[in-house]
N, C-alpha and C positions, 0 to 999 in steps of 0.2 A: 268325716271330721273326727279328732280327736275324743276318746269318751274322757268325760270329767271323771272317772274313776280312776282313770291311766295318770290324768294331769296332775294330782292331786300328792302321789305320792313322788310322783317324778318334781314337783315342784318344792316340796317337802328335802327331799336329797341335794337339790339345786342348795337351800337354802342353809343347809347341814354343812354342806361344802363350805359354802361361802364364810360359817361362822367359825369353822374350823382351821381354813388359812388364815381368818384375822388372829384367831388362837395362837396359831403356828407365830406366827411373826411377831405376834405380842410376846412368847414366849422367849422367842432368841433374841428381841431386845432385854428382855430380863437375864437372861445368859450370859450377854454381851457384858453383865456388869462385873459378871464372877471374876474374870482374871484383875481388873480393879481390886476387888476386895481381898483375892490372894496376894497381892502385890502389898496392899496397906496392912496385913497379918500382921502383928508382931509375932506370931510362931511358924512354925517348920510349915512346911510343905503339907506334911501326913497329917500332921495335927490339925490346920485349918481343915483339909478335907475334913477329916474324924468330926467335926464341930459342926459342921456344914450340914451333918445327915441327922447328929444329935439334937441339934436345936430345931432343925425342920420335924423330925418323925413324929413329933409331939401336937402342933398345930395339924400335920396330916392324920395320926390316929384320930382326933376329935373329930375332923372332916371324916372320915369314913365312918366313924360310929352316927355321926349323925344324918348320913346321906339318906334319902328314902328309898325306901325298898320293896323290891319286884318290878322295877322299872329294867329298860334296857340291857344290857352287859353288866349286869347286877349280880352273876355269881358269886357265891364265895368258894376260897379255896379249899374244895373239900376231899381230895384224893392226894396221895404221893407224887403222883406225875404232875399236879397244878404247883406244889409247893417245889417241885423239882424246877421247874418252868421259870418260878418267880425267883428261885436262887440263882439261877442261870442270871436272867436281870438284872439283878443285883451285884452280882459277880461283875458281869462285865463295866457296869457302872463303879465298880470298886477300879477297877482296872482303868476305866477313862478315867476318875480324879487324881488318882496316887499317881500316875504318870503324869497328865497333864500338869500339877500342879508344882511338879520338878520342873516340868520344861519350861515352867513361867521361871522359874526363880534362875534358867543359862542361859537363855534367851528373851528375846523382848517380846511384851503382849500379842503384835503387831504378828509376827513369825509363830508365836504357838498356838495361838486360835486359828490362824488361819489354816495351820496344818492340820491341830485336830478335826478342822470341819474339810478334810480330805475325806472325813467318811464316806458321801456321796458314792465314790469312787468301789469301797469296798460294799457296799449296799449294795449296788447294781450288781457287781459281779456276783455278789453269791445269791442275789435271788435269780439270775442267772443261771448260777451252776447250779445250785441248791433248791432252788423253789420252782425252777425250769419255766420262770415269766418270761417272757418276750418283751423287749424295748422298739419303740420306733427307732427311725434314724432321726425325728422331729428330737426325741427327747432325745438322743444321746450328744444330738448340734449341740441343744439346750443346758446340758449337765456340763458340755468343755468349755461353751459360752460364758457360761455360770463360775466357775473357778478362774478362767481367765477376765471376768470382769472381778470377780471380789480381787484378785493380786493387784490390778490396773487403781482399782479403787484406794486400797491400802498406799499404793504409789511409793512414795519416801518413809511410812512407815515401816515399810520392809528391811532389813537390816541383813544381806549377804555378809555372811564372813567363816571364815575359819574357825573362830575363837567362839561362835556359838553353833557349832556342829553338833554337839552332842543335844542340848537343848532344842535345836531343831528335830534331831531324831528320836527323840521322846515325844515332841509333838507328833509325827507321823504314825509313831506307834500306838498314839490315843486315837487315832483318826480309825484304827482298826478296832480298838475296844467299843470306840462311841455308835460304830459301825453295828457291831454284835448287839449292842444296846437296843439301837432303834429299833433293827428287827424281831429282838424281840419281844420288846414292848408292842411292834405292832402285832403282832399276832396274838399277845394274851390280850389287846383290848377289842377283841374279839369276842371274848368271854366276861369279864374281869370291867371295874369300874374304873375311875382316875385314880380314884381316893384307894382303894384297894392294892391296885399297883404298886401307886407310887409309895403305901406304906409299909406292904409286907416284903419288897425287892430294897427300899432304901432301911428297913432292918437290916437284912442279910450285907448290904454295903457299908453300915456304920459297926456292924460287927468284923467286917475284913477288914477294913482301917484303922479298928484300933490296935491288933497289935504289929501293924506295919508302923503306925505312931510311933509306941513304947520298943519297939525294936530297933529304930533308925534314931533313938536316944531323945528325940525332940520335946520339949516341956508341952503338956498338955493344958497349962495355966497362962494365961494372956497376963502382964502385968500392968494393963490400967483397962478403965473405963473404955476406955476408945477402943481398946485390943477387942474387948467383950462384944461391944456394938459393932465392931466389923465382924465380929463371926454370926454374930445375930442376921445382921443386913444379909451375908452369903446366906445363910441358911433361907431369910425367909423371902427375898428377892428372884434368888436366881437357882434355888433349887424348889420352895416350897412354891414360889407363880414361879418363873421359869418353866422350869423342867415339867411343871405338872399341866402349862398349856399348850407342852409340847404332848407330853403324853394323851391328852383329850384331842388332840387334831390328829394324834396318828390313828384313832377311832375312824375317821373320816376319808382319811387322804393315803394314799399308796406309799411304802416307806420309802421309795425311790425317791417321788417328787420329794415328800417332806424335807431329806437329806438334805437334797439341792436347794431347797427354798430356805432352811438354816443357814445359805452362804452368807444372810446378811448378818451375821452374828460377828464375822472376824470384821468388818467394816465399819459397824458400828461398833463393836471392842476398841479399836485405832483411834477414832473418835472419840472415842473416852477417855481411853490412857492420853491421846492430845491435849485434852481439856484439862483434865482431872492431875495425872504424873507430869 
């Protein structure tokens, strides 16, 4: 028979897992809300982003100062190479918003979330080439499965056309940055806490956006109330919960799966922009 010593931590991981895909999928329901709220900006494109990282990093620095300490993945970054790591992070996350959030404003919700969460596609391949994983043929059924039901899902939310071509390929071009992202958030929560990540990598990305902001001329001043609360809501919905219970499940869960399991994010996006625009 099993020894209760063996059952114990394997039941334990079983249990890690489970709270970590609820995570996951809580997270890219909070995702799902972002292109919403870049939609309702009243400012540019850059600008929401730039707001997005500004208004979250502040509620996340408090979270990390107050997290407790010497538990799990509880390093801090204390070498060149961890801060190298985490600007990398960051970096690529500057690169998924500032693209993504042009491709929102040539193309419709429906067409640019669903492109950006092509990342899947680019995850696989480079842990692949790059990290030299092996896939089943189960997961790789599962991952074509997976993109051809989120398109099926979206259905008449999809908008083929000419006249959003460029919007479209900005979306697919996030799907490579969002790509870069995941993996490597998953590998510094390895080391590194939620709270940690998601605050020293969304510095480095509210420092790359602002002066793609002030460079691309856009006002960085919202002109009412409402303008303010929609950068508030982005910041603390779908980057500050969002993003950071994605970043806690990639702790748990393979970045491959993860990716794939993000497809509900462009479906539930559809569903919103239907209800909501």
């Amino acid at each position: 028979m099993p020894d209760a010593s063996t059952l114990a931590p394997a039941a334990r991981a079983d249990s890690a897992q489970r709270i970590a895909l609820i995570a996951l999928l809580t997270g890219a329901l909070g995702i799902a809300f972002a292109p919403i709220f870049v939609r309702l900006s009243e400012l540019g494109p850059s600008a929401t982003a730039f707001w997005r990282l500004a208004f979250a990093i502040p509620a996340l620095w408090v979270w990390m100062a107050v997290e407790p300490k010497g538990g799990a993945r509880s390093r801090k970054p204390s070498s060149l190479a961890d801060y190298a790591r985490l600007t990398a992070a960051g970096l690529f996350f500057a690169g998924d918003l500032a693209i993504w959030h042009w491709s929102i404003r040539y193309t419709s919700v429906a067409n640019s979330t669903l492109l950006a969460n092509f990342a899947p596609i680019f995850v696989t391949l480079v842990s692949w080439l790059v990290f030299k994983e092996r896939f089943s043929r189960t997961f790789l059924m599962g991952l074509a499965l997976a993109l051809c039901g989120a398109v099926v899902l979206m259905g008449q939310s999809l908008k083929l056309s000419p006249d959003h071509l460029f919007g479209d390929a900005l979306g697919l071009l996030t799907a490579v940055f969002y790509g870069g992202y995941i993996l490597a958030v998953g590998r510094l929560r390895a080391e590194f806490s939620t709270a940690t990540i998601m605050t020293w990598s969304g510095v480095v990305t509210g420092l790359a956006l602002l002066p793609i902001a002030l460079l691309s001329g856009e006002s960085l001043i919202a002109g009412s109330l409402g303008g303010w609360a929609v950068l508030l809501g982005l910041a603390l919905v779908s980057h500050a919960g969002g993003q950071s219970l994605i970043t806690y499940a990639l702790a748990h869960l393979p970045a491959a799966f993860s990716s794939v399991s993000l497809l509900l994010q462009p479906a539930a996006a559809a569903v919103l922009a239907w209800a909501l625009l």
